[in-house]
N, C-alpha and C positions, 0 to 999 in steps of 0.2 A: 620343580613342581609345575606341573602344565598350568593350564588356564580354567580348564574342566575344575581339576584340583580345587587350586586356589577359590575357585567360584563357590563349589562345595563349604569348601571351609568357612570362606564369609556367611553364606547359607547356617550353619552350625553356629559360629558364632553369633550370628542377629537371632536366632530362636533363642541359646540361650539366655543372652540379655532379655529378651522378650518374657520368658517362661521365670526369669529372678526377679524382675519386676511384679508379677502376677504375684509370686510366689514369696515377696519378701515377708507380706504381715504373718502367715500362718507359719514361714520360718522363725519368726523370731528379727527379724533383722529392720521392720520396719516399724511405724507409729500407727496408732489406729486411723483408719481411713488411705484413702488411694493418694497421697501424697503426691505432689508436682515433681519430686524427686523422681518418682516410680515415673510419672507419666512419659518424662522424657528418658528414662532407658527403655519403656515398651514402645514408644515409638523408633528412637534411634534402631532398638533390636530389629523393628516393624521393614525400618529402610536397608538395613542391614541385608536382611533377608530378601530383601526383594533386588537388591543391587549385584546380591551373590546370584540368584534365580537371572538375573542378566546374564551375565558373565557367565551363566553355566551353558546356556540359549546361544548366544552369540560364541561361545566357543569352536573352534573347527573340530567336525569329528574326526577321532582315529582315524591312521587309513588303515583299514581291516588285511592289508599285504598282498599277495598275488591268491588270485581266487579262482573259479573254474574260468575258460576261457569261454566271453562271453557271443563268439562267430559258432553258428548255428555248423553243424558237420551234416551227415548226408542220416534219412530217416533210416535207421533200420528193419521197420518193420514193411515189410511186403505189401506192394500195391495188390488193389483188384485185378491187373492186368499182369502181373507177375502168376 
């Protein structure tokens, strides 16, 4: 798994802790009111995400492999003086 990858996937994984936190009362899964419990998985999710958003940034890009050659060749099109 690259680094690109990996970064993604942190990415993915801190929203969704982020987005279960949000989301715990109207699932069913939390106590009424925004709980301390909730606060610290929407923040970890919060760091998550932004740590993967690092690591996506700081990643080396692909090397896109051999491309057109980038030495100028001679104009084809006809001078004024031709």
């Amino acid at each position: 798994m690259s680094e690109r990858q990996t970064g993604l996937l942190i990415i993915v994984v801190g929203l969704a802790a982020a987005l279960l936190a949000v989301l715990a009362n109207p699932l069913g899964i939390g106590h009424s009111g925004f709980g301390w419990h909730q606060v610290v998985l929407l923040v970890a999710g919060i760091v998550l995400a932004v740590v993967g958003a690092v690591v996506v940034l700081r990643a080396p890009s692909p090397d896109p492999g051999p491309g057109p050659d980038p030495t100028p060749g001679p104009d084809p099109t006809p001078g004024p003086d031709q």
